[in-house]
C-alpha positions, 0 to 999 in steps of 0.5 A: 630281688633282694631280701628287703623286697622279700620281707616287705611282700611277706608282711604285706601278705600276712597282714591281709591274711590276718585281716581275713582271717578276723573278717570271717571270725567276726561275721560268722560271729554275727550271721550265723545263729540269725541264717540258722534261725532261717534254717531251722528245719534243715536236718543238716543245719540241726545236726551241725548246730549238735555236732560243733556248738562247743567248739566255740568260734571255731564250729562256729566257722565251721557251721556258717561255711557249711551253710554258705555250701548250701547256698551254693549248690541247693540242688545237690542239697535238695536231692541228698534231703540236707534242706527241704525243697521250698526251704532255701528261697523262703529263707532268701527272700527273707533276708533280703527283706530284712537287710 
């Protein structure tokens, strides 16, 4: 391949990595006090809210991945006492209900 194809194809990637990455900024900017609002009982989203609210947009990211964690693997979550045992499909449930 020649240098030409090269550039083309890098460019092409940074622009969809910037396109990501301002898609993730903008809905954690969004979903995350309303998903911790849901959560609001959780020791782990209570202690994460503590620890990286003033890290700006950056905790922000922070905190809205480690809630996306906790909904996908709520056992593990469960037994270690992150959430509370009926906690995780109550919240679910309501969220569908309010889309």
């Amino acid at each position: 391949m020649s240098d030409i194809a090269f550039a083309i194809i890098s460019t092409f990637i940074m622009v969809a990595m910037f396109v990501v990455m301002c898609w993730l900024f903008l809905s954690c900017y969004r979903f995350t006090e309303l998903i911790e609002g849901y959560l609001s009982d959780s020791k782990f989203v209570q202690h994460n809210r503590i620890v990286f609210e003033s890290a700006g947009l950056i905790g922000m990211v922070i905190r809205n991945c480690s809630i996306a964690l906790v909904f996908l693997i709520p056992k593990f979550c469960e037994r270690r006492g992150l959430i509370e045992k009926n906690e995780l499909p109550i919240c679910l449930l309501t969220l569908n209900e309010g889309c």
